[in-house]
N, C-alpha and C positions, 0 to 999 in steps of 0.2 A: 851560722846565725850571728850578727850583728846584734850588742847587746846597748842599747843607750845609758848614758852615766848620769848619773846613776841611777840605775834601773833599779826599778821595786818590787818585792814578793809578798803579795800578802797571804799569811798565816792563821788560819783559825786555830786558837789556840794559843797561850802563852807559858806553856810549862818549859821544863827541862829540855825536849825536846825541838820544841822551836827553838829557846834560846841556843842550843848546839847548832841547829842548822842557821840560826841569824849567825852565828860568830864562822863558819864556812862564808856563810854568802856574803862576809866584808871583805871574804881575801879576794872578794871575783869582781869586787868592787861594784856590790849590788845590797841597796838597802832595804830591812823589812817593815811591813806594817804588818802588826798585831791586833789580833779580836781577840777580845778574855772578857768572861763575865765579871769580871770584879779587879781595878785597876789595882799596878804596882805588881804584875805579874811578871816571874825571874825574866821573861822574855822580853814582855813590854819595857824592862827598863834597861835594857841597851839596843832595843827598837827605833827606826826612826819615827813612826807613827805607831801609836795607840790608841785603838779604838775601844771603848769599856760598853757591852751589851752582849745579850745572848745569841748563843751560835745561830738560832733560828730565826732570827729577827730582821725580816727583809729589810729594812731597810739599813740597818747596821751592813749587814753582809754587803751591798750594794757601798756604805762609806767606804770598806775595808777594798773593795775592789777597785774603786777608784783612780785612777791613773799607775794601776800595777802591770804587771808584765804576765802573771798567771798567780791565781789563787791556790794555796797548796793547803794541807792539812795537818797536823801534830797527834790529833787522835780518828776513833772512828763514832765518837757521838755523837756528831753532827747530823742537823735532820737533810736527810736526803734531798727530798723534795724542794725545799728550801737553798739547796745548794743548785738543782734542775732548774729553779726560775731565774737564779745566776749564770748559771752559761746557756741560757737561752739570749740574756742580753746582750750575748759574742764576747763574756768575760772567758777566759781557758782556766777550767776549773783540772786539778789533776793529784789525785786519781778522779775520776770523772763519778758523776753523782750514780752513775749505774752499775760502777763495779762498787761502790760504797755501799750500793743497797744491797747488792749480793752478799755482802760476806759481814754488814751489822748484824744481823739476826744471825747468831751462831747456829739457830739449826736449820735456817734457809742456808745456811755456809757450807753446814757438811753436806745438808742433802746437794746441793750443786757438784760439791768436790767428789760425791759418788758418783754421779751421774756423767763427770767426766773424764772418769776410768781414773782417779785418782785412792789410793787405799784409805781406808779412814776405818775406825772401829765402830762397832756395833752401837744406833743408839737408837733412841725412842722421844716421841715428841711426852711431855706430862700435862695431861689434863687431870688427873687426880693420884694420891699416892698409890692407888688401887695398881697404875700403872707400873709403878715401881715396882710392885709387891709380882708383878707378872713378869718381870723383868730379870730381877733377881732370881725367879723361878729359873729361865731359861740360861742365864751370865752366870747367877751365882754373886757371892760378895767379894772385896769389898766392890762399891758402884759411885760411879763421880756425878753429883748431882749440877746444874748448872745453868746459870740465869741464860736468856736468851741474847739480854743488850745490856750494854753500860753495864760491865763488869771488867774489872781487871788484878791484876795482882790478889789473886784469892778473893775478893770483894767480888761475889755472883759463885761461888764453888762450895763443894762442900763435899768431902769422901766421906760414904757411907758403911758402915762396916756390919751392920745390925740391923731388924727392922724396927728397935725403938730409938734409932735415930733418925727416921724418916720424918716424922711431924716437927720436932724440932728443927730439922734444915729447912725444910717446906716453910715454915714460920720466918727464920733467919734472914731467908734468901727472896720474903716478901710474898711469895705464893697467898692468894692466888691473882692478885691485881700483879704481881708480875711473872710473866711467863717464864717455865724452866721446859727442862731436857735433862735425859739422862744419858749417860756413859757406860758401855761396859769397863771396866778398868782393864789397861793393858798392862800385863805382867815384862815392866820394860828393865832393860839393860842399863839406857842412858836416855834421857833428854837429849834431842839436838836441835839446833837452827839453826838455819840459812837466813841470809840476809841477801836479795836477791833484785838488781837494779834494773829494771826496763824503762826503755827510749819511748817517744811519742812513733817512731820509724819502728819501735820492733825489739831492735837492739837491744841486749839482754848482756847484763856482766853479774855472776854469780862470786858472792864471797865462801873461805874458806866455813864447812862445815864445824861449828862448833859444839862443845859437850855446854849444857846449860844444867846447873846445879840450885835447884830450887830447896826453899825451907818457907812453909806453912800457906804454898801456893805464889812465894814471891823470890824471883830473880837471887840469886845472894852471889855466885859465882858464873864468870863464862869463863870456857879453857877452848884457845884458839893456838892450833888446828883441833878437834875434837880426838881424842885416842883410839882412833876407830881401825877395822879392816880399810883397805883401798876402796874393797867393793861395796861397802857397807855407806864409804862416805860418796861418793858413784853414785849410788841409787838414792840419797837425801836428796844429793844435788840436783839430779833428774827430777824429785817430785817436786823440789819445792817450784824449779822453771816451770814444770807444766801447771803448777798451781798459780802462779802467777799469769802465766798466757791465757790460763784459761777465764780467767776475771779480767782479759783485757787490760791489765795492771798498768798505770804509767806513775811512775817513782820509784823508790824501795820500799819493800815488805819483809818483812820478816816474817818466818815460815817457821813454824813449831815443830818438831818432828816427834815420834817415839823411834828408839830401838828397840826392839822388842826378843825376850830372854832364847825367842825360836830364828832368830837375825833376819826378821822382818821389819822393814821400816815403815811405819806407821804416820800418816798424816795427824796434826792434834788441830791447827788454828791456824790465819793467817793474820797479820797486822798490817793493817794498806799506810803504812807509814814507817820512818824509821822506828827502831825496835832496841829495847833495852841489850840483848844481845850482840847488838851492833858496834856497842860503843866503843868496843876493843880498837875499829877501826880507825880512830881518830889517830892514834898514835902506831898501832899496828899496820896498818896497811894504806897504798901509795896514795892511794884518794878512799876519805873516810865514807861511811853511809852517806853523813848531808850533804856532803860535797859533790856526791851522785847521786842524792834526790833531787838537788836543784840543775844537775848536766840533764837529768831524766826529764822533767817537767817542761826545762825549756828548750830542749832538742839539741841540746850540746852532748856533744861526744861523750860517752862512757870515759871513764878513769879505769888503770888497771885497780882491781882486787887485791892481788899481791900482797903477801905478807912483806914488812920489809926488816922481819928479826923472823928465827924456824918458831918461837911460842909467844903467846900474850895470854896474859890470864887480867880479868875485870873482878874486883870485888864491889859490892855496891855497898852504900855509908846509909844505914838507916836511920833513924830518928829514934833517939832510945827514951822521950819523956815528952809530957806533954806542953808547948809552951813557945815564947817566941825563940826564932831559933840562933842557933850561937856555937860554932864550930871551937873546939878544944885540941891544940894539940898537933896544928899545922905544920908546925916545927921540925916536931918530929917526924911526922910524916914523909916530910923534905926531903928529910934527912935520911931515908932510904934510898940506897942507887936504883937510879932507875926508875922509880915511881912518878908517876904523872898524877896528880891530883887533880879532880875535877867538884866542887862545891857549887850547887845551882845556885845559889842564891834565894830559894824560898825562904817566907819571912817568917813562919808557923811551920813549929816542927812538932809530928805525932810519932807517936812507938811504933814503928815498921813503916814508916815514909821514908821513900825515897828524896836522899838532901844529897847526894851526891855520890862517886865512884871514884877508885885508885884503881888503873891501867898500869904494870909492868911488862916490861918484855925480858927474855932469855932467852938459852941455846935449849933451856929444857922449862916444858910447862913445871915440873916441881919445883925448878930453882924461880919461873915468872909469879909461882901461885906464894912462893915464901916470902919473895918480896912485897907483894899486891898485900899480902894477908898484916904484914907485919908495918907496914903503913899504914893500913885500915885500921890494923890494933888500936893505934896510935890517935885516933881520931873519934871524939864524943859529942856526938850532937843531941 
């Protein structure tokens, strides 16, 4: 493919996310335009174009498409539909508005993922707690309660341990004007995810399996390669490709997995977009996530996966106060070998937001996770 210069991507969305994949698609000498509902978004301001209205707003989505090359996406809240009356007008929307609609509704998600011999854990649609209470009969506790759409980083979740914490999450989690599901809880070993790249042709480049270290439902560490059996990381890598082929996937996604304490690998979520656990790759491996979401979208060649150190470990920089935001400590930071700092640039910083991530590499995840950690130390936002 012959790319024109400089050629444009446009991006719904302008978080964290876009802005990584804008700062890939300047080395390939391709500019982005950005759609965010509310301007000065970390993405939009090193954007070539910034469009400010909502995701759903035809005629916005139509500005943003506008003499681009293909439309791509940062998250999965986008209205479907609305993205359908976009590549009806021969704009290349991708991941395409129908694998979008499969896998927004978390439990039109699973039920697909069942239904295409892919393992997933036991769950139940909730129309009243009654369902719960039936549920727990047969699973037992604890049980992971969980929004249907627009939920992320614990925001739509809620682990249940009791049944008088039923009505309280049900309330939390906005029930009944918004729809949940429930989970049996799986008694797991490890988190893992794939991060998993498909062609408009097919072509498929899988990255290395990694362990994902959550606290209070949100990202804090990834440890790349993950510590696993051979065969253990085999059968991730297996699910997450069929998971991805089977939603006709063009981009990366990132693929949730469980280990589970009987070394069954367990399906959890997919993300039709670069993925928090991905990030390792920027500096870890030969072509990072965005670098192969944008080869994916517009039909260029796969980049290898390839680790290019044996460990990389990610910690992520949360937001420890309410208020504008203001990074402390940079310096120091630096001043760890090895440490790759990454600060988005959001302008408002909350307690458990994501403002940024420190990527180390080593010969050993202990010696990547010491440095990652003791850089992060170092860092107050």
């Amino acid at each position: 493919m012959s790319l024109p210069y400089p050629g444009r991507i446009g991006i719904l969305g302008g978080g964290q996310l876009a802005r990584m994949t804008a700062e890939a698609a300047s080395r390939l000498g391709l500019e982005v335009a950005i759609l965010e509902r509310e301007p000065g978004s970390p993405a939009a301001r090193i954007a070539a174009r910034e469009v400010v209205g909502a995701w759903d707003d035809r005629a916005k989505l139509a500005d943003l498409a506008a003499d681009t090359l293909v439309v791509t996406l940062e998250n999965e809240f986008v209205d479907a539909p609305a993205l359908a009356e976009l590549a009806a007008t021969g704009v290349p929307v991708f991941p395409t508005p129908h694998t979008l609609a499969t896998v927004q509704d978390k439990l039109e998600q699973k039920r697909f993922m069942r239904a295409a011999g892919v393992p997933v854990p036991e769950f139940i649609e909730v129309t009243s707690p009654d369902d719960i209470a039936h549920a727990t009969e047969e699973w037992g506790w604890p049980l992971v309660l969980k929004a249907r759409r627009n939920s992320y980083d614990g925001y739509g979740n809620a682990t249940l341990h009791a049944a008088d914490e039923v009505a309280p999450a049900c309330e939390r989690l906005g029930w009944p004007q918004r729809q949940l599901f429930a989970e049996a809880w799986v008694p797991f070993t490890r988190e893992l995810a794939v991060m998993v790249a498909r062609g408009r042709s097919g072509a498929t480049a899988v990255y290395p399996v990694v362990e994902t270290v959550q606290r209070n439902h949100i990202c804090h560490i990834v440890r790349a390669p993950a510590p696993i059996a051979p065969a253990v990381a085999a059968r991730a890598a297996e699910i997450a490709r069929m998971a991805v082929a089977a939603i006709d996937g063009i981009g990366v996604f990132g693929v949730e997995l469980f280990e589970s304490e009987d070394g069954r690998v367990l399906y959890n979520e997919i993300a039709p977009r670069p993925h928090n656990s991905g990030h390792y790759t920027i500096e870890g491996c030969v072509t990072s996530q965005f670098e192969n979401h944008l080869r994916a979208v517009l039909s260029l060649p796969l980049g290898s996966t390839e680790m290019v150190a044996p460990a990389a470990v990610m910690v992520n920089l949360l937001g420890a106060r309410e208020g504008p935001a203001h990074a402390d400590g940079i310096a120091d930071a630096l001043a760890v070998p090895g440490a790759h700092l990454h600060i988005y640039g959001k302008l408002i910083s909350r307690s458990g937001r994501k403002m940024g991530h420190i990527t180390a590499l080593a010969t050993t995840l202990a010696e990547a996770e010491a440095r990652a950690q003791a850089a992060a130390d170092a860092i107050t936002l």
